[in-house]
C-alpha positions in Angstrom: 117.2 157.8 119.8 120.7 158.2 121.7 120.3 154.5 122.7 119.3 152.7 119.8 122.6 154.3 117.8 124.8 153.5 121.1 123.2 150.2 120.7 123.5 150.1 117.3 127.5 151.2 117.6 128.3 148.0 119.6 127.1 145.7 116.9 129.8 144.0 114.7 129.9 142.2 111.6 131.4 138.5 111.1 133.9 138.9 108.6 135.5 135.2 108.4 136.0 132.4 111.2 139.2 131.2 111.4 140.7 127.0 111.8 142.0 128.0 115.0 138.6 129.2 116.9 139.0 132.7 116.6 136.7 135.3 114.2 137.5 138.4 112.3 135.1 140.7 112.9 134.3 144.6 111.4 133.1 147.2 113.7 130.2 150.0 112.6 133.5 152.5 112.2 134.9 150.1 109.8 137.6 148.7 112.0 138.7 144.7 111.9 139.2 143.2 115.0 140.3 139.4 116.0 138.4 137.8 118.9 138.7 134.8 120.3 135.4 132.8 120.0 133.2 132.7 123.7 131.3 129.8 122.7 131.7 127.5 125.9 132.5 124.2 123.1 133.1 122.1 126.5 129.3 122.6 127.4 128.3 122.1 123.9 130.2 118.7 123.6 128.0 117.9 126.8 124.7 118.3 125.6 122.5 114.9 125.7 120.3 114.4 122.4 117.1 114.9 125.0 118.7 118.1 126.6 118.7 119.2 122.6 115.6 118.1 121.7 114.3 119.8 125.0 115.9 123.2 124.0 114.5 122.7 120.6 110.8 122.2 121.9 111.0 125.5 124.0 112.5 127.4 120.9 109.1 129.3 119.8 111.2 130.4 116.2 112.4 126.3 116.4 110.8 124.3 113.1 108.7 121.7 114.2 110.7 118.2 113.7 107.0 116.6 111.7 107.4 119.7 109.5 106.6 118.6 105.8 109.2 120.3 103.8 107.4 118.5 100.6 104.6 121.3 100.8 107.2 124.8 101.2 107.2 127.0 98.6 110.2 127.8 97.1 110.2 131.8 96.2 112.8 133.3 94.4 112.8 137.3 95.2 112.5 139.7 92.0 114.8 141.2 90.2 116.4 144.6 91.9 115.9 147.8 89.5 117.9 150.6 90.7 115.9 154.0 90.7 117.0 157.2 91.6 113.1 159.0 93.9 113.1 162.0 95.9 111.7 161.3 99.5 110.1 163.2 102.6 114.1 164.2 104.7 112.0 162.6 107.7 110.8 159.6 106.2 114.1 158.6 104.7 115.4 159.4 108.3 113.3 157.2 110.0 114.1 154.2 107.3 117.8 154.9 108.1 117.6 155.0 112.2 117.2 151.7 112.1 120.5 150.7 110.5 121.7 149.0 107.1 118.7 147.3 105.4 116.4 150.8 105.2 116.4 150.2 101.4 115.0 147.1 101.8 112.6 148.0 104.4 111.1 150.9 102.4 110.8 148.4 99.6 108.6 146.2 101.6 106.4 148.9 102.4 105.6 149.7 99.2 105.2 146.1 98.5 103.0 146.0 101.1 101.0 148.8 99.8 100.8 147.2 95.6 99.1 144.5 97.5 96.7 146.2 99.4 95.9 147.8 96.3 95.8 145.0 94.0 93.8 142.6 96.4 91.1 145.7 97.0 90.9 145.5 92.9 90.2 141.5 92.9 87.6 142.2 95.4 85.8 144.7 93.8 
């Protein structure tokens, strides 16, 4: 566990960029820092269209370009209703080791398990 919280510790948050290149960033302890962007825009500027389109075609996570965005569906998620449950110390722990979003993780588990439930129903 030490490593993925030192990990964790190094990540930062993009609070705004900035006209002039630089970000504003907010460390896991809160703190804002300046930094000058390291994006090598000299490179970038260099880039054919067919070094782009190569990159693109290696990306596996890269949207095909003959995608038909006619057929996506558009889902809107549902409303939020704040509870108050009691949980397991260790299960709540194990959620939270993985950083901000454990709320929403433990929600999709238990979406994940309504419709596991509901599909065995249908079945039946």
């Amino acid at each position: 566990m030490a490593v993925k919280k030192k990990h964790r510790d190094n990540i930062v948050t993009l609070v705004a960029s900035l006209p002039d290149g630089t970000h504003i960033v907010e460390h896991a302890n809160g703190k804002l820092e300046r930094r000058k962007s390291e994006t090598d825009w000299a490179r970038v500027d260099a880039l054919t269209d067919k070094d782009i389109e190569e990159a693109v075609g290696n990306d596996p996570d890269a949207v095909p370009p003959d995608f038909n965005w006619n057929e996506a569906a558009f889902v809107i998620p549902p409303k939020k209703k704040p509870i108050s449950i009691r949980v397991d110390e260790d299960v709540l722990d194990y959620f939270k080791q993985e950083g901000a979003g454990y709320q929403r993780r433990m929600n999709a588990v238990l979406r994940s398990y309504m419709q596991q439930k509901k599909s065995k129903k249908k079945r039946a």
